[in-house]
N, C-alpha and C positions, 0 to 999 in steps of 0.2 A: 524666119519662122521660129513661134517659139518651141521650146525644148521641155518635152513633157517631165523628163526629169528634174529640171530647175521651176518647173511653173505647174501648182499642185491642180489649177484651174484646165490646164489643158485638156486631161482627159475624163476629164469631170462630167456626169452625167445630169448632177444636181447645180440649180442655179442657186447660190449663193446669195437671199436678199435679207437688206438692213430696212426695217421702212416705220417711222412715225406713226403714231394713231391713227392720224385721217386719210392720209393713204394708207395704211398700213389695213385698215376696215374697207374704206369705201374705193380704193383704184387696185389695189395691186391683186385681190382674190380673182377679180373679174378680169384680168391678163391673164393669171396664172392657168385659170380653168382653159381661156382660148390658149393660151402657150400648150399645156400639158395634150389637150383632145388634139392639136394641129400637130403635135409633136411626142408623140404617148415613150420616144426612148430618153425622152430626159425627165426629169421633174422641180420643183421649184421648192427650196427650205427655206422658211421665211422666218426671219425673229423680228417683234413688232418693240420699238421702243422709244425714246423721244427723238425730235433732231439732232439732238447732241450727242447720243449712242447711235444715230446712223452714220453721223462724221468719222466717229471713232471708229466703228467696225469698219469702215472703209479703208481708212490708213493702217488699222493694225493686220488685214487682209481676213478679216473671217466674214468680211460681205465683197462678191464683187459689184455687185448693183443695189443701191442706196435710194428712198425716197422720202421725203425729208418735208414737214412745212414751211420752212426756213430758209435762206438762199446761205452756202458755206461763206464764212468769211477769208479763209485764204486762198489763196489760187492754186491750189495742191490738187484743188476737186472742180468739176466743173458740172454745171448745175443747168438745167432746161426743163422749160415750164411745162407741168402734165396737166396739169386742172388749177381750178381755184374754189374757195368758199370766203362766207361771210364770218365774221367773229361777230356774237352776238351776246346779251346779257341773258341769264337762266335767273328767274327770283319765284321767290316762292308765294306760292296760290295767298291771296288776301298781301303780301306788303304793299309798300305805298309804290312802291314801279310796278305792281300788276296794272295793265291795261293801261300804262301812260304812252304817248306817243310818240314819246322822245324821253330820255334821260340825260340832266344836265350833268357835263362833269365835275360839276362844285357838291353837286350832290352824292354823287357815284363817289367821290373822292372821302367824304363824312359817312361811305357802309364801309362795311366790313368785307371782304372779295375771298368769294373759293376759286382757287385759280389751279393750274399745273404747274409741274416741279418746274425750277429753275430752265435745264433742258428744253424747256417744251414749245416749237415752235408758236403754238396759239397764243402761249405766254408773250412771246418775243414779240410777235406781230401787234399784239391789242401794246403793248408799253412804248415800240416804237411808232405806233399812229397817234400817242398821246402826245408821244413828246413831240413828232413830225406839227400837230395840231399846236404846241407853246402850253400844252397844257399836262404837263405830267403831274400821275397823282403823287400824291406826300409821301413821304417815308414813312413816316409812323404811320400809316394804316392797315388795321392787322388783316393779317393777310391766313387763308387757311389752305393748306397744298395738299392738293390731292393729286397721285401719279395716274389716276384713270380718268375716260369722263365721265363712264358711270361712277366711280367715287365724285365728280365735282357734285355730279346730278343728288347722288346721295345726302352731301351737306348742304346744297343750298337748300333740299326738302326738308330736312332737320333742322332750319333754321340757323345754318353756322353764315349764312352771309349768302351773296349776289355775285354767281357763276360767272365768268366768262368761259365763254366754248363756240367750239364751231358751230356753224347752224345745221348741221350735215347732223351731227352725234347730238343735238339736240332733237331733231325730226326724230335718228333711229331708235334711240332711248326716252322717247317724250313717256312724260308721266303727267297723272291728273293735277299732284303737288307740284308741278314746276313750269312757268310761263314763261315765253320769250318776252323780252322787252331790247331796245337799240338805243343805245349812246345817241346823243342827240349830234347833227351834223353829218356828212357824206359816211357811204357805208363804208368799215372797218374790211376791204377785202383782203385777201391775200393768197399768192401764190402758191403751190403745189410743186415740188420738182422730183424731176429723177436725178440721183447726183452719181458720180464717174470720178474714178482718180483719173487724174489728168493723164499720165504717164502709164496706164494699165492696159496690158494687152490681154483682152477677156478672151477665154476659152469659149468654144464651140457654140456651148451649150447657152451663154449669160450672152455672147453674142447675139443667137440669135431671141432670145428673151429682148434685150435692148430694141431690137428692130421694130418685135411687135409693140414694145412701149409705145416709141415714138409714132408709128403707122396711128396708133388709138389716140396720140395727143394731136397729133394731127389732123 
């Protein structure tokens, strides 16, 4: 058993989550509300940030439950699938990918991209399906980082370039200035997880938050 003295999590009331934009908006509130009305003596603190600040809170312990669009790269943390979405192109009302039906990447490769920070799963996914495809874009093309999607949403309407974002935060944020358009070839999908240190023995409360996670993924 553990020892509430040595483990700040034991008698913790509040569940402790790390969780990426797209869950971080569209999976985790909608647990949180069934966690909290099914369980009204704990509550859930949630800080919303990229995959790569959910990794991080995780091992440095100020998350004990992680949701991340990214799957972690070392086996410190251990990752199960909760949802998924599309990655899709955001361009702006009148350019030449409004209303095409496909977008080639020789072209996509010659715009300009509003993308998210380094961190950011969506990032991660849309670069590793290029390069998975033999088609990674160029180095030199400028690239313009926004850390939100409403910030993506915001430059690709201002003309800084051709969005990539989920299709999720492109429906919740849709605007008149910015249309979906799709890489041409199979769709760009990717997974959703909830991440776990390996070695973590979660208190009461993140216990049973985890349970109802997975009950919902399932």
């Amino acid at each position: 058993m553990t020892d509430p003295d040595e483990d700040p999590y034991a008698a913790a009331t509040a569940v402790a989550v790390a969780a990426s934009s797209i869950p971080g908006e569209f999976l985790v509130p909608d647990i949180a509300e069934t966690f909290t009305a099914e369980h009204p003596e704990f509550t859930v603190d949630t800080v919303v940030t990229d995959s790569a600040g959910v990794f991080a809170a995780l091992r440095d312990g100020s998350a004990e439950v992680g949701f991340a669009g990214a799957e972690p790269d070392d086996d410190d943390l251990d990752a199960l699938v909760i949802g998924a979405d599309e990655i899709v192109l955001a361009v702006p009302a009148g350019h030449e990918f409004d209303g095409s039906a496909s977008v080639t990447v020789a072209a996509l490769a010659a715009t300009p991209l509003v993308e998210r920070e380094e961190g950011s799963g969506t990032r991660r996914s849309f670069t590793d399906a290029l390069a998975a495809r033999g088609t990674p874009l160029i180095t030199d093309q400028r690239w313009t980082i926004r850390d939100t999607n409403e910030g993506v949403l915001a430059a690709v309407a201002a003309g800084e370039g051709v969005g990539v974002i989920s299709s999720w935060a492109l429906a919740r944020h849709a605007r008149d200035d910015v249309h979906e358009a799709r890489l041409e070839g199979d769709p760009i999908e990717r997974c959703l997880y909830l991440v776990l240190r390996r070695d973590d023995d979660l208190g009461p409360a993140a216990t049973t938050f985890v349970a109802l996670a997975r009950e919902q993924a399932a």
